[in-house]
C-alpha positions as CSV (number, residue, x, y, z in Angstrom):
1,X,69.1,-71.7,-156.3
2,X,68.1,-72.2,-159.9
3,X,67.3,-75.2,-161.4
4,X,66.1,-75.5,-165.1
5,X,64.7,-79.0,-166.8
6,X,65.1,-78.2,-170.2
7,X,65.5,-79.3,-173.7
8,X,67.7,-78.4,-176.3
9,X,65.3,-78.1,-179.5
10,X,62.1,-76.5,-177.2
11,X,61.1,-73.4,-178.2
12,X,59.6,-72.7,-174.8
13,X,63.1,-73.7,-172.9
14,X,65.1,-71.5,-175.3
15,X,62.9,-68.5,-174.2
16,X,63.5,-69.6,-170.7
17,X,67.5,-69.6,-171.3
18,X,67.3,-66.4,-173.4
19,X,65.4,-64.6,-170.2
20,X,67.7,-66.0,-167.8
21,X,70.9,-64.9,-169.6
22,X,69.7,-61.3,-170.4
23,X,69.5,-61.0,-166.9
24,X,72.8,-62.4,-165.7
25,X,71.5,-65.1,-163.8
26,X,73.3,-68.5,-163.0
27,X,71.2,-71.6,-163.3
28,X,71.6,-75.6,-163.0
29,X,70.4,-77.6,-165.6
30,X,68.7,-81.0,-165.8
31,X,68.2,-82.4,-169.6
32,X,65.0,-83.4,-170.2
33,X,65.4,-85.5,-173.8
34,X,61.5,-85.3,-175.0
35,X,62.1,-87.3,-178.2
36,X,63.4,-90.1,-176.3
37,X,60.4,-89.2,-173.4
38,X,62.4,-88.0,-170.6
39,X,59.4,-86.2,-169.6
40,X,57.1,-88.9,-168.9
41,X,58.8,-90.0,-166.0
42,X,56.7,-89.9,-163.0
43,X,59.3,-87.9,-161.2
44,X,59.1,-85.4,-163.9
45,X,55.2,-85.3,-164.0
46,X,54.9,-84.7,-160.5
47,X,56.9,-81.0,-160.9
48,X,55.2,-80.8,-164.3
49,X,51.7,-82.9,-164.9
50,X,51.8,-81.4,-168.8
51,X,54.9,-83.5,-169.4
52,X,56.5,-80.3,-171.3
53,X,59.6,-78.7,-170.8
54,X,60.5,-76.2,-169.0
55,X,60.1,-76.3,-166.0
56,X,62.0,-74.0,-163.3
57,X,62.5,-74.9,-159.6
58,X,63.4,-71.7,-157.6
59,X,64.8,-72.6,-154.2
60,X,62.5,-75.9,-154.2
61,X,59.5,-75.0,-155.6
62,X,58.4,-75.3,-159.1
63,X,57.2,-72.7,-161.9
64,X,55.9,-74.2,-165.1
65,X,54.5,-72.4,-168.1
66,X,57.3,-70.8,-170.1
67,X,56.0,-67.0,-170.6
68,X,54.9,-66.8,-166.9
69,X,58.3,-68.6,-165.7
70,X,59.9,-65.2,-167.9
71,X,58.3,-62.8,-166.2
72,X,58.4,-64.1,-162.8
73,X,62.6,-64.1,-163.4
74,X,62.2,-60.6,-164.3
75,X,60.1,-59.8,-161.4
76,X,62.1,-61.6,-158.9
77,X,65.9,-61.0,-160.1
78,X,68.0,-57.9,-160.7
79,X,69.6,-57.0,-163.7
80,X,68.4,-55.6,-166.7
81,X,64.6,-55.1,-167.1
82,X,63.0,-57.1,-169.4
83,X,59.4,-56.0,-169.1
84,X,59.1,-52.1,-170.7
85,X,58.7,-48.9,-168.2
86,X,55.5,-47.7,-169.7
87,X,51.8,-49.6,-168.7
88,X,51.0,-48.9,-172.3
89,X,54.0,-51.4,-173.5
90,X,54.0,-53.5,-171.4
91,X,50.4,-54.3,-172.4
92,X,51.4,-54.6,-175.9
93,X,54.5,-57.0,-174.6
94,X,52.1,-58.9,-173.4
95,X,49.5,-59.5,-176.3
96,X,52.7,-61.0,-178.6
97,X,53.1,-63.3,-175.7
98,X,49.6,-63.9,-175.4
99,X,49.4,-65.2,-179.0
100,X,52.9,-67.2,-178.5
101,X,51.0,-69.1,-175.9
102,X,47.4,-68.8,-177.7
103,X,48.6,-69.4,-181.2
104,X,51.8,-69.5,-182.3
105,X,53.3,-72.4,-180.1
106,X,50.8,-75.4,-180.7
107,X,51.3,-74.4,-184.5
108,X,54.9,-74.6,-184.0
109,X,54.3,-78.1,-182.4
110,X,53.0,-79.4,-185.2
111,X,55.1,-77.9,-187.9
112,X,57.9,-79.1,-186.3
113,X,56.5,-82.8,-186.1
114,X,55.2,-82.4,-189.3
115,X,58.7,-81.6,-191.0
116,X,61.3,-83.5,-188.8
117,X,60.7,-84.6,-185.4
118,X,58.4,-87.6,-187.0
119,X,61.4,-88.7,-188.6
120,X,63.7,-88.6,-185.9
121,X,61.6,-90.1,-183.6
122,X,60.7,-92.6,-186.0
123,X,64.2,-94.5,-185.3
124,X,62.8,-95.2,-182.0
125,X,62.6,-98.8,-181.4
126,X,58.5,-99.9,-182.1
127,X,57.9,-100.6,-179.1
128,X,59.2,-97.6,-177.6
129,X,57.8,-95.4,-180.3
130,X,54.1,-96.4,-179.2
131,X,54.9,-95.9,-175.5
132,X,56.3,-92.8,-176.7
133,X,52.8,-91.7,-178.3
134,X,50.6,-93.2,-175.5
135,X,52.5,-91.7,-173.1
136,X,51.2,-88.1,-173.8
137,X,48.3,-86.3,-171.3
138,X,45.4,-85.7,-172.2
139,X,46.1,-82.0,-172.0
140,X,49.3,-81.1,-173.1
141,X,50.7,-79.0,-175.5
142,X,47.2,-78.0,-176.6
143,X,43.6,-79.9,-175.1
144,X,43.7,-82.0,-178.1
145,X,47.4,-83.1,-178.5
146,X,47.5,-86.5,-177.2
147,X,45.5,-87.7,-180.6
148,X,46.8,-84.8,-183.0
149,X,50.3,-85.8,-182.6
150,X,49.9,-89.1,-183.5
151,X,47.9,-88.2,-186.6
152,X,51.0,-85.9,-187.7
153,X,53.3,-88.5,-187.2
154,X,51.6,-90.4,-188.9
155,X,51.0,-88.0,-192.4
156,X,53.6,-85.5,-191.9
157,X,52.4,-82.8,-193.9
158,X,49.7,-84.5,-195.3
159,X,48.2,-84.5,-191.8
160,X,44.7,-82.4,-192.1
161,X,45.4,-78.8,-190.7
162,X,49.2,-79.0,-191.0
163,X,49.0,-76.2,-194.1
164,X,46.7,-74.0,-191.7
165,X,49.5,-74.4,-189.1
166,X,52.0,-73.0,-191.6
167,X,49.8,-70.4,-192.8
168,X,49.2,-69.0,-189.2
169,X,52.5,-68.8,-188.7
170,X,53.4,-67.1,-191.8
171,X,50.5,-64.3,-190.6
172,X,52.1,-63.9,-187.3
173,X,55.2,-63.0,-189.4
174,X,53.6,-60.7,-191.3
175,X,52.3,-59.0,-188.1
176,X,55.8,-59.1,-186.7
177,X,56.9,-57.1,-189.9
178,X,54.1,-55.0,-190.1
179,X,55.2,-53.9,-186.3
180,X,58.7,-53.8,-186.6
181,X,58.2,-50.8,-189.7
182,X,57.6,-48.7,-186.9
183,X,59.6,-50.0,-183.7
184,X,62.5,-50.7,-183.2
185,X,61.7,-53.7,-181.1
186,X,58.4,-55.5,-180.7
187,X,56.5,-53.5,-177.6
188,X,58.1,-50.4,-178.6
189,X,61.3,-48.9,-178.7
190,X,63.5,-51.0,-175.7
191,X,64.2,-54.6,-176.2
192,X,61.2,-56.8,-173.8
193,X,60.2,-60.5,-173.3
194,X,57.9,-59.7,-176.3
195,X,61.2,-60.1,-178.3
196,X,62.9,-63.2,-175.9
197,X,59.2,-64.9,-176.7
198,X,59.7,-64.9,-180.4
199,X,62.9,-65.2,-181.1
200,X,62.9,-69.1,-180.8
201,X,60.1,-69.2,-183.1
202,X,61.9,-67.5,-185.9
203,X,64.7,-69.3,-185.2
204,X,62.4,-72.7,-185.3
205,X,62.0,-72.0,-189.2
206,X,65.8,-71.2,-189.3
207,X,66.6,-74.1,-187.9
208,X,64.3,-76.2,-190.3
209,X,65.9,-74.6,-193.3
210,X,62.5,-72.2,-194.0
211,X,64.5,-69.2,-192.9
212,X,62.8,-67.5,-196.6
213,X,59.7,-67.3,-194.8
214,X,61.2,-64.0,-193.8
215,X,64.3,-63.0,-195.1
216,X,62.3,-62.7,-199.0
217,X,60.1,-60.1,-198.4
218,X,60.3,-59.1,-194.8
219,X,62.9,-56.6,-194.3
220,X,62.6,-55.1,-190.5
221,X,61.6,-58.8,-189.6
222,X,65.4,-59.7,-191.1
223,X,66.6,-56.6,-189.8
224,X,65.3,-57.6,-185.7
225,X,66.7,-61.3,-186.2
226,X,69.7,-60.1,-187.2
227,X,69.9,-58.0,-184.5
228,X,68.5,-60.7,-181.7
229,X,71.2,-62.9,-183.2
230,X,74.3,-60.1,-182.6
231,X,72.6,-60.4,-178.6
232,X,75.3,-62.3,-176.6
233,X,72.6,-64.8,-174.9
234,X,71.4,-65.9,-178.6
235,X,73.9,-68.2,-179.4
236,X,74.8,-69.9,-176.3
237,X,71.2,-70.3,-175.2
238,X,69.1,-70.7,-178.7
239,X,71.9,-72.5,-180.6
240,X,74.5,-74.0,-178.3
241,X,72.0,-76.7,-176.1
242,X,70.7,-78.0,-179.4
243,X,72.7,-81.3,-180.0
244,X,74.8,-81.6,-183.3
245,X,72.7,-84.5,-184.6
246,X,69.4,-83.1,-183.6
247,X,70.0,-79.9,-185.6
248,X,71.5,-81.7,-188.4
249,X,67.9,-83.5,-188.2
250,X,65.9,-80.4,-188.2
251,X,67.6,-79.0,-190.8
252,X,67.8,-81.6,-193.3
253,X,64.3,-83.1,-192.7
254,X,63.5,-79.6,-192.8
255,X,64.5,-78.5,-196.0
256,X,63.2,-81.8,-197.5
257,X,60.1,-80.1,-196.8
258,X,60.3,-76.3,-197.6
259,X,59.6,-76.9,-201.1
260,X,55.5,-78.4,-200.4
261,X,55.1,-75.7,-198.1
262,X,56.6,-73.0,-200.4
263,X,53.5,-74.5,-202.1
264,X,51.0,-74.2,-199.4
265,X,52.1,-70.7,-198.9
266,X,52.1,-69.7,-201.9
C-alpha cells in the first residue's frame, strides 16, 4: 500500500505524483495544507521531523526526501523505467537532481514566498500567522529557513538575496536550454527523473505568471515543456491537486510581480 502526504502547490509533491503516474502506480493520499500548517502537527513530524511535504509511507514505513522517494519508486515498482539504461546517463540524471535538491529548490522556496505565498498567508488570522512562522524547524527547507522565511515575508522582494534567487534560477534555465540543443530530453535521449524533477519548477514560474523566463529566448526549453505538458501524468498530477483559489493566488500575486523581476533580470 501507498500512501502519499502531499500538497497541491509543492514542487517536491508534484515530482512525487508525476513519478508515481509515469509508472502506473495507485496511491492514497493525505492533504497536507502547509499554508495553513498542516505539517506542524506532531503526528506529521514524527513521519517527517523537516515538517515538508512529501512524504511517502510504503506498506508502513516512511520515505521522505522527494528525489530519493522518486527513485526508490522506480527501483521498487514495475512499469516503465524512469532511470536511463546507460551508467553514463544515469549519472548525468542525477547531477540535474543533485542541483534540484542543492540549488534550485531553496531558491524556489523563496521566490515563491517572495511573490505570492506571503500574501496568501498573510490572510491568516495574527495569531495564527506567528505560530505559523515559529512553528518552522530549525532545519528545514534549507539549514537557515526558520529565520529566512520570516524575513521574506516580511519584504517580499525586497527581502536581501531574493534577486540572487531569481537570477540562479534563471541560470539553471539557461543550462536546461543549453542541454536540451543537443538532447532530446535532459540525461540524454529517453525521458528520466532528470525531466519528472524539473518539470514542477518550470511550471512554478508558469504558475506565477513568469512563464517569459523561457518561452522569449529559450526555444528547446519551450519545446521540452511543451512536450512534458502533452505527457498524460502532467495535468492531473502538476495542475489538477492545486486548488482553484490557490492558483488563482499564485498567478495573480505572481504577475503583480514579474515586472521588478523582469528588472532584476534584466
Amino acid at each position: 500500500m501507498l500512501e502519499l502526504y502531499h500538497h497541491g502547490s509543492s514542487v517536491c509533491a508534484a515530482k512525487v505524483r508525476f513519478a508515481l503516474a509515469e509508472k502506473g502506480l495507485e496511491w492514497t493520499g493525505h492533504y497536507i495544507d502547509i499554508l495553513k500548517g498542516d505539517q506542524f502537527d506532531p503526528a506529521y513530524m514524527r513521519l517527517n521531523p523537516k515538517a515538508v511535504v512529501p512524504t511517502l509511507v510504503h506498506d508502513g514505513r516512511a520515505l521522505t526526501e522527494s528525489t530519493v522517494i522518486c527513485e526508490y519508486i522506480d527501483e521498487v515498482f514495475p512499469g516503465p523505467a524512469l532511470k536511463p539504461a546507460g551508467a553514463f546517463e544515469r549519472a548525468q540524471m542525477r547531477l540535474w537532481t543533485k542541483a534540484v535538491d542543492e540549488a534550485l529548490h531553496p531558491a524556489c522556496g523563496e521566490i515563491t514566498f517572495a511573490s505570492s505565498h506571503r500574501r496568501t498567508i498573510a490572510r491568516l488570522p495574527p495569531e495564527k500567522l506567528a505560530a505559523f512562522l515559529a512553528s518552522t524547524p530549525p532545519i528545514s527547507v534549507t539549514a537557515n529557513w526558520h529565520e529566512r522565511k520570516k524575513v521574506i515575508v516580511a519584504q517580499g522582494l525586497k527581502a536581501p538575496g531574493v534577486d540572487q534567487s531569481f537570477r540562479l534560477y534563471d541560470a539553471y534555465l539557461a543550462k536546461m536550454e543549453a542541454r536540451l540543443a543537443g538532447h532530446s530530453w535532459l540525461a540524454g535521449e529517453a525521458f528520466s527523473l532528470a525531466d519528472i524533477g524539473l518539470a514542477p519548477y518550470v511550471n512554478r514560474l508558469g504558475m506565477l505568471g513568469m512563464s517569459e523566463m523561457w518561452t522569449a529566448s529559450r526555444p528547446h526549453l519551450a519545446d521540452w515543456f511543451e512536450r512534458i505538458r502533452a505527457r498524460p501524468a502532467f495535468k492531473p498530477m502538476l495542475l489538477d491537486w492545486v486548488p482553484a483559489d490557490l492558483a488563482a493566488d499564485l498567478k495573480a500575486f505572481g504577475s503583480q510581480s514579474w515586472p521588478e523581476v523582469r528588472e532584476m533580470l534584466a
